[in-house]
N, C-alpha and C positions, 0 to 999 in steps of 0.2 A: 504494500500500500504506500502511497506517495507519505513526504512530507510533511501532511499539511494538519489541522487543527481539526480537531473532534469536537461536534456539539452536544453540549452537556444541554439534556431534554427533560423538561417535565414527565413523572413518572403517574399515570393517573391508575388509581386501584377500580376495579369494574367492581367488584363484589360491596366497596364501602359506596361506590356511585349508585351500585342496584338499592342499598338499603339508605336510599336518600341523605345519606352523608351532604350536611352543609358545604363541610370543609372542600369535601372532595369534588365538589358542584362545583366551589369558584375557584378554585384551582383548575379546573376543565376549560373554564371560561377565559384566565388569565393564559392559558396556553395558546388559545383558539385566538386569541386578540395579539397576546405579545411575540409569539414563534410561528403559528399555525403549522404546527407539529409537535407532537408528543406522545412519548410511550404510551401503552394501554397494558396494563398489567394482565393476565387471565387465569394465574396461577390462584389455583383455592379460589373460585367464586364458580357459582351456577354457569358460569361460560366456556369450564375449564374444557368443555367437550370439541370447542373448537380445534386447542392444542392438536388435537385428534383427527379432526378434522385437517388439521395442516399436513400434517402424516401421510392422510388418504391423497391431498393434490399434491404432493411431492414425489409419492412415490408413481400417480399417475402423471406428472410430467415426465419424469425421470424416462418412464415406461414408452410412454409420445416424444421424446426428441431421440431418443438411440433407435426408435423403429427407423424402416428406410422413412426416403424422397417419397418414393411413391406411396406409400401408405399412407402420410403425413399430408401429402394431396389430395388425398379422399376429402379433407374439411379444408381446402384450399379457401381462403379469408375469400376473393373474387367470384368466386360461384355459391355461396353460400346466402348471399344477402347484399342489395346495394349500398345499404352503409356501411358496410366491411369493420361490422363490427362483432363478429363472430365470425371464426376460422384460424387457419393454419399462413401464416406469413413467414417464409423464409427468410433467414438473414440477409443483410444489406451491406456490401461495405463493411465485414468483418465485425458486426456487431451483435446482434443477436437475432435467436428465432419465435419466435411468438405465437402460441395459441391464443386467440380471446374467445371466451366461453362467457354467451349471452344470458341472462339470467330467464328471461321467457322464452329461448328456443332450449334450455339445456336437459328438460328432461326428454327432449326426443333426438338429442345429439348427443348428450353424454349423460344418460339419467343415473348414471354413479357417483354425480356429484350433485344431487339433486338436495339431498342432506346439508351438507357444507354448505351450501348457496342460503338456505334456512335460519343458520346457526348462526352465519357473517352476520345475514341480516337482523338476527335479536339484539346484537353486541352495538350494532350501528342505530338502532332505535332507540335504542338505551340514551346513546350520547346525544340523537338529537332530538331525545322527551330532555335532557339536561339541558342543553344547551337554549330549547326553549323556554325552560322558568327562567333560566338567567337572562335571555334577554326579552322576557317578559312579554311575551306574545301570547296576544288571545286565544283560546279554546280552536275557533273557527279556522287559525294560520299555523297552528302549530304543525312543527317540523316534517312529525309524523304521519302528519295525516296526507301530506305532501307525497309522501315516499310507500307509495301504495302497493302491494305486491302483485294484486291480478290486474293491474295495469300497465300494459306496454313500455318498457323504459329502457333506454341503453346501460344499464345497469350490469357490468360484465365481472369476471376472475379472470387476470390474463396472466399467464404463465410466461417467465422468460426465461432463456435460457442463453444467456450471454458466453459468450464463444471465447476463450482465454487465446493473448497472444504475447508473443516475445514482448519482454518489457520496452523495448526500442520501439514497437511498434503500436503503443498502448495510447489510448486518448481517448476522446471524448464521444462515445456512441450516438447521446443526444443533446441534443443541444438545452438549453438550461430551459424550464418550461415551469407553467403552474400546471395543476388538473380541470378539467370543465367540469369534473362533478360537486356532490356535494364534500362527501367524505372519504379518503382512498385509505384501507386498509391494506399495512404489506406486511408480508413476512416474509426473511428475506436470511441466508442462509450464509452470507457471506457478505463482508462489506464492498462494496460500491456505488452507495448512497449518497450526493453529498446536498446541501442545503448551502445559501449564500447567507452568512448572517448580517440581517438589516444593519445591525449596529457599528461592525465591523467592519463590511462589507467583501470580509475573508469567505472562501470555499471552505465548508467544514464536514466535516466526514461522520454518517450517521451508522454506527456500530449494530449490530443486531444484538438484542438481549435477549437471554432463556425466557421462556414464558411470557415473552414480550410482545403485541403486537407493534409497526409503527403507525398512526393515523397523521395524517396533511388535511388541513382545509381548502377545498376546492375552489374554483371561480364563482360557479353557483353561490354559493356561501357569503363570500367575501365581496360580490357585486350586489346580493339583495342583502346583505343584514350587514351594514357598514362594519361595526365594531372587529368583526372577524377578518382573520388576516388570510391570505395564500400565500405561502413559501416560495419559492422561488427554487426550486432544483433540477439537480441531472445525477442522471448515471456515468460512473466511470469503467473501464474493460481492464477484470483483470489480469493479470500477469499469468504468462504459461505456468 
């Protein structure tokens, strides 16, 4: 891993945020406003099944990038759907390979993850029934009611599997970006995460932790509820 500086993240506990924990609500809030990133604990709380859940897409990624080419083209991202937001997209420029799995077509495209799509989404309602009393929004607008499940929504789990190269040959896969959604949940197995810190305005490198998830505030978020921030990041390639 380069050089560069590590950001120390707000650590937010799920299980003391499920049982309405004050403390742990505005500390949710202080994260979402001053970093718009921070850990999610899931260790010991009702959500611990996701852990589990991460197990099941990793070892089903792991299982879809070592199949061949042509196998991997059976859910080729281009024929799958005009918004190409669901499928198999090959690497680019040495960067990585990508499946995106759609939250409304996955149980007739990959009904094995039909579960884990479920689980994300309890963990994520959680945060934005919280994120709603803090910034005090009526019954009628609240977050939740937003984020509907038998509603059509670009709402995806995208799998990447970034492609290691000579460290000479190592740099920047994407270019530095926010998310368009509301809230991106990652888990992530290896660093090359990095986040620009606003204050600093240094590249800082965001570690994975056990039990950890990492949550970003999206553009959604941060263009309709002012207070909330988007991060500003990219991914970096790691080294053979």
């Amino acid at each position: 891993m380069d050089s560069q500086p590590v950001a120390h993240l707000l650590t937010i506990d799920s299980a003391r945020l499920k049982n309405e924990d004050q403390e742990e609500a505005a500390k949710l809030f202080q994260a979402t406003k001053e970093d718009g990133v921070f850990y999610l604990s899931l260790q010991e709380s009702s959500f611990a099944e996701v852990l589990s859940d991460v197990d099941v897409l990793l070892t089903f990624a792991k299982n879809f990038f070592i199949s061949s080419e042509e196998e991997k083209l059976q859910y080729d991202i281009d024929e799958l759907g005009e918004l190409k937001l669901n499928g198999y997209k090959p690497a680019l420029a040495a960067a990585a390979t990508v499946l995106k799995v759609l939250q409304f077509d996955v149980a007739r495209e990959f009904p094995s993850l039909k579960e884990c799509f479920i689980h994300i989404r309890q963990v994520l309602l959680l945060l934005l029934q919280s994120l709603s009393t803090s910034l005090g929004l009526p019954a009628d607008v609240n977050l939740t009611g937003v984020h509907r499940s038998h509603i059509p929504s670009p709402d995806i789990v995208r799998l990447l599997h970034y492609i290691a190269q000579p460290a000479r040959e190592t740099g920047i896969p994407q270019a530095a970006h926010t998310d368009l959604g509301s809230l991106t949940m990652l888990f992530a197995t290896s660093p090359g995460l990095q986040i620009l810190n606003s204050r600093t305005t240094e590249w800082e490198y965001i570690l994975p932790k056990p039990d950890c998830a990492i949550i970003n505030v999206g553009d959604r978020m941060a263009i309709f509820l002012g207070p909330l921030f988007a991060m500003l990041h990219r991914h970096s390639l790691p080294s053979a």
